[in-house]
C-alpha positions in Angstrom: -9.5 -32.3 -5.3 -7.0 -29.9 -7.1 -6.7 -30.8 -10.6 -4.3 -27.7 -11.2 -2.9 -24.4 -10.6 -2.7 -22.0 -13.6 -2.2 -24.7 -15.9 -0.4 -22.7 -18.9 -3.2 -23.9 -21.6 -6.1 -22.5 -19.3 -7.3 -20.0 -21.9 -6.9 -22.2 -25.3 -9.6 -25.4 -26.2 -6.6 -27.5 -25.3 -7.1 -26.8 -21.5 -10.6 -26.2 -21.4 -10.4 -30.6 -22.8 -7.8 -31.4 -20.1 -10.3 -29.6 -17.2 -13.1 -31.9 -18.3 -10.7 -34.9 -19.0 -8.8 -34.4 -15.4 -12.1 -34.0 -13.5 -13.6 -37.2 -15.1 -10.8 -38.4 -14.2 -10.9 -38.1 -10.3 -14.8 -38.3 -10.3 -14.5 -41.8 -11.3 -11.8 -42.9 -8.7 -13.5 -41.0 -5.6 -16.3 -43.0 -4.2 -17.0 -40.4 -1.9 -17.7 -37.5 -5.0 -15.8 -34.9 -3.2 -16.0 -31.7 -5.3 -13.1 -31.0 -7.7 -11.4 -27.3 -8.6 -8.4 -25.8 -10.1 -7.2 -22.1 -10.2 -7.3 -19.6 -12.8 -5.2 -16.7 -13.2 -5.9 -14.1 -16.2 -3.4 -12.7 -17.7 -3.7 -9.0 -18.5 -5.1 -9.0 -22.1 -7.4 -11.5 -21.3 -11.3 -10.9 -20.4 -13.2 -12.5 -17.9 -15.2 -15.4 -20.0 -12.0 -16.6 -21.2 -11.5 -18.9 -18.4 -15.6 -20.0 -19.1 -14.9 -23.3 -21.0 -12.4 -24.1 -18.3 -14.3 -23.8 -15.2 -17.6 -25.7 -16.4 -16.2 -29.1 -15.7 -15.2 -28.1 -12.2 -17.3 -28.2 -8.7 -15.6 -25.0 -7.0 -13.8 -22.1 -9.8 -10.7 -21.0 -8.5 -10.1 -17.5 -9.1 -6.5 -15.9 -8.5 -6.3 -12.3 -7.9 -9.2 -11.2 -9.5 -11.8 -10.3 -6.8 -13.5 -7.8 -9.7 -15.0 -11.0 -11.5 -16.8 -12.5 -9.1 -20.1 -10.5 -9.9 -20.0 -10.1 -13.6 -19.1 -13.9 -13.7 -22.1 -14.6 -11.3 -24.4 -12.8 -13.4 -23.1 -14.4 -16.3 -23.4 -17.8 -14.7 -25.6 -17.6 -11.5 -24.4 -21.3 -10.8 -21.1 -21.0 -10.4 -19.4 -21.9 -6.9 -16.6 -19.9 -6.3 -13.3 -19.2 -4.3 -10.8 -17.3 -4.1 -7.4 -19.4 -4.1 -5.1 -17.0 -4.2 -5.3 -13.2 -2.7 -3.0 -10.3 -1.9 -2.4 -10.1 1.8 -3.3 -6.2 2.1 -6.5 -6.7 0.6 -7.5 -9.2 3.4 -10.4 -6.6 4.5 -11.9 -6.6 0.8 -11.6 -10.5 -0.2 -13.1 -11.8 3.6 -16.4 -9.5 2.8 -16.5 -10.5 -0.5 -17.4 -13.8 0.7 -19.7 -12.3 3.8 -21.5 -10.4 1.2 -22.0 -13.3 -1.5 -23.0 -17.2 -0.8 -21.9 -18.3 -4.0 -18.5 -17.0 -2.9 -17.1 -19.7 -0.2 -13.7 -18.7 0.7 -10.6 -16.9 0.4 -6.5 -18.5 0.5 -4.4 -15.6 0.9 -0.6 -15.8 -0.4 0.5 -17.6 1.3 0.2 -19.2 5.1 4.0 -19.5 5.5 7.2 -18.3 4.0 8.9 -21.1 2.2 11.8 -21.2 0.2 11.7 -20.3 -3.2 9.8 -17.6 -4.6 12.5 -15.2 -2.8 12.1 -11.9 -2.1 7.9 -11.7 -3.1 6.9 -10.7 0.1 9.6 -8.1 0.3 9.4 -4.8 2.4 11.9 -2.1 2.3 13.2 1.1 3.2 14.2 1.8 -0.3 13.5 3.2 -3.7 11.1 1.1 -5.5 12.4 -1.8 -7.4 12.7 -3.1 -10.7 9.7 -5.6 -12.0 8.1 -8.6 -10.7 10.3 -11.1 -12.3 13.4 -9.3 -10.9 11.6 -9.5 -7.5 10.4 -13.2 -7.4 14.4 -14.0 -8.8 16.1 -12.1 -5.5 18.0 -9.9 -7.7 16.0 -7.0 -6.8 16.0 -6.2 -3.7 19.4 -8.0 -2.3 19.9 -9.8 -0.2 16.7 -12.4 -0.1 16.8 -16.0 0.3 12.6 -16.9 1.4 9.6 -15.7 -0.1 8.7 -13.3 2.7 5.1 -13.8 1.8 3.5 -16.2 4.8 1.4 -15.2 7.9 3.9 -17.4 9.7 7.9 -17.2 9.5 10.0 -20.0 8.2 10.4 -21.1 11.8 6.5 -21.0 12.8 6.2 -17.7 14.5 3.6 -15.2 13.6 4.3 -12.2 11.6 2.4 -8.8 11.6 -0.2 -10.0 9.1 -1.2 -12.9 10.9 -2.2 -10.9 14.3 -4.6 -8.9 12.0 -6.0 -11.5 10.2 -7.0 -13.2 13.9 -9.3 -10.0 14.2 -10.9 -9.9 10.6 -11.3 -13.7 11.0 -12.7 -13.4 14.6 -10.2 -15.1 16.1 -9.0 -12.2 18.6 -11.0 -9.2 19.7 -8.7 -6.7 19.9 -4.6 -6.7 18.7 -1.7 -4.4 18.2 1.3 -3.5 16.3 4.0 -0.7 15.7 5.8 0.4 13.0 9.0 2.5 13.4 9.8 5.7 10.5 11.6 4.8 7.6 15.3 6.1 7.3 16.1 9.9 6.7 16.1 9.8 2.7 13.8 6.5 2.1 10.1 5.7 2.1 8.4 2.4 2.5 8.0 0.2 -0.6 6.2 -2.8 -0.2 5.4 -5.4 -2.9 1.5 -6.6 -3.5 2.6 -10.4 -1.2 4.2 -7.8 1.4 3.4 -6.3 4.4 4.2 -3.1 6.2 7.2 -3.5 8.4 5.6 -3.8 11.8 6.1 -5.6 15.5 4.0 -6.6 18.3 6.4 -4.7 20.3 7.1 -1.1 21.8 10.9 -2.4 21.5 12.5 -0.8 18.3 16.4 -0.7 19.2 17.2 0.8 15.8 15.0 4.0 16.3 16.7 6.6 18.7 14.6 7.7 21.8 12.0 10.3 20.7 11.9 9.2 17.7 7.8 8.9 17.0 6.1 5.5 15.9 3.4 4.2 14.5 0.9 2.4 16.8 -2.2 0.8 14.8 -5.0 -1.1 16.9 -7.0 -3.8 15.1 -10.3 -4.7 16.3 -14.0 -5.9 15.2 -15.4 -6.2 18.9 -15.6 -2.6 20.3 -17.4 0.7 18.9 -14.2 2.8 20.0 -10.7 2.2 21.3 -8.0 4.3 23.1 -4.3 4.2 23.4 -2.2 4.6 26.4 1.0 5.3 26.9 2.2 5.2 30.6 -1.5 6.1 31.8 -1.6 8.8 29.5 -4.6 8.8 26.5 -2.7 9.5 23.3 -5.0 8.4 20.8 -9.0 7.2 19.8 -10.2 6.1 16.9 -13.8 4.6 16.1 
């Protein structure tokens, strides 16, 4: 059971009470005692052991973003069962063997499984000068036009982005995948936001790039020493 995400009170004795009140609360009503949690985000100023009080009436601590607690908080409470409900997609590698590496660490939820309306424009990616702040971002005033969050392993309709074909390899799913990525315009770089993800296809097909023009090919995969690329029987790259 969820008993919250981020509740605004989570750092003040006020919500530290409503964690122990709202877990009571669902302990008596589930027969079954299935374990009860709730997310924690910090905000900057804050330091770790502010969200202490909070977590001690929960089963699982939720911990948002903040993959540099989990040993200092483990050390400072060895009992503490922990997972990480919300993560930055590009830092899939480092959050999935943060929770190989440490038993007390369960899990990881990256943000988020599919793009939804609302939130508009997190996940954005662009060919463009960096924008303005996150606030501007999450509001779709910065980049224009956006109308869905941009941020999901899966499109609005279902169909897997770019993200998700990687996250088959570093989850074992799939032994070996591929994607491309065409240059950025003459005059723009790149800019990606921390939900985003690099603009990339399974596909050699880029109609907006002229012929020539050079690509990025990047091969994902946990199941072989050593890989090579071919391009119509000819070896253009190997990596290890």
């Amino acid at each position: 059971w969820s008993i919250g995400n981020e509740i605004p009170l989570r750092a003040r004795p006020l919500g530290a009470s409503l964690s122990r009140e709202l877990s009571d609360f669902v302990r008596a009503r589930d027969p079954e005692g299935r374990p009860v949690t709730s997310a924690f985000s910090w905000s900057p100023e804050w330091n770790p052991a502010e969200a202490d009080d909070f977590m001690a009436p929960l089963d699982i601590a939720g911990y948002n973003y903040k993959p540099q607690f989990y040993t200092s908080d483990h050390r400072r409470d060895p009992a503490r069962v922990m997972v990480a409900t919300e993560s930055y997609p590009q830092q899939s590698f480092e959050s999935w063997q943060a929770v190989w590496e440490n038993e007390w660490l369960i899990g990881d939820f990256v943000w988020t499984a599919m793009d939804h309306l609302g939130e508009s424009a997190l996940g954005w990616t662009a060919a463009t000068l960096p924008v303005k702040g996150m606030l501007e971002t999450c509001l779709g005033t910065s980049p224009w036009p956006w109308h869905i969050s941009y941020a999901g392993d899966l499109d609005i309709c279902g169909f897997k982005k770019p993200q998700s074909f990687y996250r088959n390899v570093l989850w074992d799913v799939s032994p070996l995948e591929m994607v491309v990525s065409g240059p950025a315009p003459a005059g723009t770089s790149e800019q990606i936001s921390a939900w985003g993800w690099p603009d990339e296809e399974v596909s050699w097909t880029w109609p907006s790039i002229s012929e020539g023009a050079q690509v990025t090919v990047k091969v994902y995969s946990k199941a072989h020493d050593e890989v090579e690329l071919f391009v119509n029987g000819a070896r253009v790259g190997r990596a290890m």
